[in-house]
C-alpha positions as CSV (number, residue, x, y, z in Angstrom):
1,X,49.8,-47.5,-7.6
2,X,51.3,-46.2,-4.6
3,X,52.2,-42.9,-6.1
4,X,48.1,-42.3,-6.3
5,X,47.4,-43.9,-2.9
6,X,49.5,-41.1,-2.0
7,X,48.1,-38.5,-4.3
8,X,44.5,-39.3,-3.2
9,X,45.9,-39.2,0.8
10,X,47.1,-35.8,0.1
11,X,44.2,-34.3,-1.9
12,X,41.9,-35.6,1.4
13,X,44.2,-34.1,3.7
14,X,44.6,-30.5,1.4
15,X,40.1,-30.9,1.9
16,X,40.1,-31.1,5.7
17,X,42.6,-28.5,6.1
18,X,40.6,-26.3,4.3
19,X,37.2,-27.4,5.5
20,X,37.6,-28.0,9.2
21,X,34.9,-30.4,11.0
22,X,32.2,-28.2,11.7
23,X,32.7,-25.8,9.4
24,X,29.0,-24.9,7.8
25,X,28.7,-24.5,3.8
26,X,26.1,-21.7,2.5
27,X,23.2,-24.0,2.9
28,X,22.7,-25.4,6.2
29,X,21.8,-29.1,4.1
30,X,23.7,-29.9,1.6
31,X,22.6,-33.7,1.3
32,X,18.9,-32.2,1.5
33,X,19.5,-28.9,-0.9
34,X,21.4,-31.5,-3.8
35,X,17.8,-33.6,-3.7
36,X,19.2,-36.2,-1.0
37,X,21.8,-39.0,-1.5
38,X,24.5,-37.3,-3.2
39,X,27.8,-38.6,-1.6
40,X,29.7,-35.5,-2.7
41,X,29.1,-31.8,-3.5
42,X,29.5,-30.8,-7.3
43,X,32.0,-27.4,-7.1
44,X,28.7,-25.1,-7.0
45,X,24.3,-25.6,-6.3
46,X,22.3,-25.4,-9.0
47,X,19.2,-23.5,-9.4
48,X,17.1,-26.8,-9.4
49,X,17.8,-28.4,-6.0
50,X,17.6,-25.2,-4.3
51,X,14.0,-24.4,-5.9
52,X,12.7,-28.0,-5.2
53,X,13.9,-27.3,-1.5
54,X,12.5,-24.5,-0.7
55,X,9.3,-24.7,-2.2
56,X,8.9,-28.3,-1.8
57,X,8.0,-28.7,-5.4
58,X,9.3,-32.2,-6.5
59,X,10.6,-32.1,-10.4
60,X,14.0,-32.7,-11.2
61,X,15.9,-32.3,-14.5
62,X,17.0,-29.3,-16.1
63,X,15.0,-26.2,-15.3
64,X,13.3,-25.9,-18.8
65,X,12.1,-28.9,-18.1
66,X,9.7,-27.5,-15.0
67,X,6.7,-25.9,-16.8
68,X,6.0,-29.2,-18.8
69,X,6.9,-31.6,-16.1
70,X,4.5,-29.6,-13.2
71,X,1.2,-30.3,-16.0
72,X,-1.6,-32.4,-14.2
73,X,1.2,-32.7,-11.0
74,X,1.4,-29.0,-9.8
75,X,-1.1,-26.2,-10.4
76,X,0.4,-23.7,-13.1
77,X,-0.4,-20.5,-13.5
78,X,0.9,-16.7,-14.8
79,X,0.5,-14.8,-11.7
80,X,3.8,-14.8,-8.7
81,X,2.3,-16.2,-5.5
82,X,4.4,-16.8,-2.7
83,X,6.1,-20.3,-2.3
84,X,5.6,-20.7,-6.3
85,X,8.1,-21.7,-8.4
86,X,8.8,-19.3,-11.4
87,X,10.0,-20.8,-14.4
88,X,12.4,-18.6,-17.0
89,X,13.1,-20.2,-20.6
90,X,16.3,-20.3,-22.2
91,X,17.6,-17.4,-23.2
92,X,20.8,-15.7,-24.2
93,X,23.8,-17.2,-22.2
94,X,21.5,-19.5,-19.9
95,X,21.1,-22.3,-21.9
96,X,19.0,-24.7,-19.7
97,X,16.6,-22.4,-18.2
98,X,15.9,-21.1,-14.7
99,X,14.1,-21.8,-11.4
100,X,13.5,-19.6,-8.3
101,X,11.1,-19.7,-5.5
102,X,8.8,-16.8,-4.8
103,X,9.5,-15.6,-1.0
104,X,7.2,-12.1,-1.4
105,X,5.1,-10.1,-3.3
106,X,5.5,-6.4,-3.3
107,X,3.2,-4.8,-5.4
108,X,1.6,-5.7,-8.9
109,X,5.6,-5.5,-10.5
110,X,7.4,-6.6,-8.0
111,X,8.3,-9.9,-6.0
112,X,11.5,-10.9,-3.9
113,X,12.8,-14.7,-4.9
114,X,14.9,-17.5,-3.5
115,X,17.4,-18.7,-5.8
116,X,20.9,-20.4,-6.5
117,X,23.6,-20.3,-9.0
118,X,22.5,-17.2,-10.4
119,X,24.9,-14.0,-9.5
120,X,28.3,-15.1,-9.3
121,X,29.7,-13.9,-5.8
122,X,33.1,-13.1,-4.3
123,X,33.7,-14.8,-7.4
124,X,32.4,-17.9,-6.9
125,X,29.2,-19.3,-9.0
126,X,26.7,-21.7,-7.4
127,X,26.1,-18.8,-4.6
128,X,22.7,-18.9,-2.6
129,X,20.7,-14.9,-2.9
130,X,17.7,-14.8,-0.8
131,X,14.8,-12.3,-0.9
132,X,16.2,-10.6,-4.3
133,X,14.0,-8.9,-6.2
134,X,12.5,-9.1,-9.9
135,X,10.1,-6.6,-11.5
136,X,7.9,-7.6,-14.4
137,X,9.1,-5.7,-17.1
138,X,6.4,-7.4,-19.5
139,X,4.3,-4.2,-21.7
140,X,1.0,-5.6,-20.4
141,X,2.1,-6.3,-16.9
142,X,1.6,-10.4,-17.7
143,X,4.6,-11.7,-15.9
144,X,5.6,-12.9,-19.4
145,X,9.3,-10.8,-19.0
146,X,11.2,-9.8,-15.9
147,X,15.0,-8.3,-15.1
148,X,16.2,-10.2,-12.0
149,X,18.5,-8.8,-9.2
150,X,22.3,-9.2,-9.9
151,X,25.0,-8.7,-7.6
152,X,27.9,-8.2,-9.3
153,X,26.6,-4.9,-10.2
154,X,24.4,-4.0,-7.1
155,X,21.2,-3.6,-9.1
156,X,18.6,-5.0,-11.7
157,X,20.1,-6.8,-14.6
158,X,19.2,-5.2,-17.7
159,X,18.4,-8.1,-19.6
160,X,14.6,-9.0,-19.9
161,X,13.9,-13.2,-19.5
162,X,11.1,-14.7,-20.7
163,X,9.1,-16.4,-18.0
164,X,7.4,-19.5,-18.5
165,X,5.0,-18.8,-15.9
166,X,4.4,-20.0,-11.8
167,X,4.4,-23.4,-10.8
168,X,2.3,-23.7,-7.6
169,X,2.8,-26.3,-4.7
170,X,-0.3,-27.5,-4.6
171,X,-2.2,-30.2,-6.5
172,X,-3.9,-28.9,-10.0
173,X,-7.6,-27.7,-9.5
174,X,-10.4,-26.6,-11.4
175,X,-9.3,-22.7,-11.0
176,X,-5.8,-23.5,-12.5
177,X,-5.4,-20.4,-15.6
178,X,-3.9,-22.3,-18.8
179,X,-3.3,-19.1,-20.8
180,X,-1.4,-16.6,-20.2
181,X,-3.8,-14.3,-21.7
182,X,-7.0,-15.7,-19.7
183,X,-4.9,-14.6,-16.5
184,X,-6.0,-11.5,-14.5
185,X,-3.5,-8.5,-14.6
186,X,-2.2,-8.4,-10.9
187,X,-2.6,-4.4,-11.3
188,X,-6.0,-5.0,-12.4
189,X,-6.6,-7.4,-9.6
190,X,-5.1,-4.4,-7.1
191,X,-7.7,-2.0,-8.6
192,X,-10.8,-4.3,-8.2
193,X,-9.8,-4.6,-4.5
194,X,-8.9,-1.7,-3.9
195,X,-12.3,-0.4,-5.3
196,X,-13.9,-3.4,-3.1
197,X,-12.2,-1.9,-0.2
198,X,-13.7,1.8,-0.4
199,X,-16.8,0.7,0.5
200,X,-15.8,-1.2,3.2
201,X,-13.9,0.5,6.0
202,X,-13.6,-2.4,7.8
203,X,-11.9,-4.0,5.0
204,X,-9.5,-1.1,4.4
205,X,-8.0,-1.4,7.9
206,X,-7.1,-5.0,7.4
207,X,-6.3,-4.1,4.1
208,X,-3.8,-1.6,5.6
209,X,-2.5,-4.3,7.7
210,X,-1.9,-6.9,5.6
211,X,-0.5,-4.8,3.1
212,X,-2.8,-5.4,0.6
């Protein structure tokens, strides 16, 4: 018994030597990132309390779980908006799926994302990568397939992960698109505007400054 009293002492000491009071981790709150009430840290952040922090969509479970669990809670739909949620199935070595939040939009192929525990870095898994990009890779430009930033290599992964779709944070509505193919294609949507626009110079210099 008081060979593990001892044990335990030095283990806590070993901790505070390492992680001196005041010392910050990667997220600014821990207790608030791990979805509140956790007593201790697990060894690295998950992709699922990260995504249900920043975009303030509340699921839990494993991230496969998302698209299912958001029906008749959160709208769903197959185009990235920002603050959405976008959901990757399984696939190849990630067995329980995927969440990240949508910080930007670029164009009609690409969108920068919040995420956790996906590019191990320094070594370490359960790292935090913010404004990372994606690019729909899908052949009819349907969000259905995307390669995602990783920083091990400095570039776009080649692998191509089936997206579930976007899981917005706001209540389900009458506008909410329930098949991927009855969804607009955002280059499509671009087009329309854009041709909307032309006959509007007013429009196209708030266009020009919104970026649209």
């Amino acid at each position: 018994m008081r060979v593990r009293v001892l044990l335990a002492v030095a283990v806590f000491a070993a901790g505070i030597a390492a992680n001196p009071i005041g010392a910050r981790a990667a997220f600014p709150n821990d207790i608030a990132a791990l979805g509140g009430g956790a007593s201790t840290l697990p060894p690295y952040l998950q992709c699922v309390p990260y995504a249900r922090q920043v975009s303030g969509i509340q699921i839990y479970g494993d991230a496969w779980t998302w698209w299912s669990q958001a029906r008749g809670r959160y709208a769903r739909g197959y185009l990235p908006r920002i603050g959405a949620v976008m959901a990757l199935r399984p696939h190849g070595n990630s067995r329980l799926g995927h969440v990240a939040a949508v910080s930007r939009i670029l164009d009609a192929r690409t969108i920068l994302v919040r995420h956790a525990n996906w590019s191990p870095i320094d070594g370490r898994r359960g790292q935090i990568e913010d404004n990372v990009k994606v690019i729909d890779v899908s052949p009819t430009n349907d969000w259905s397939e995307v390669r995602i930033w990783y920083a091990p290599i400095g570039a776009l992964g080649g692998s191509h992960w089936p997206v579930q779709g976007f899981i917005y944070p706001v209540k389900p509505g009458s506008g909410e698109v329930t098949a991927r193919s009855a969804a607009p294609k955002p280059a499509a949507m671009a087009k329309s505007a854009a041709k909307r626009r032309s006959k509007d110079p007013i429009a196209d210099i708030i266009g020009a400054k919104m970026g649209w």
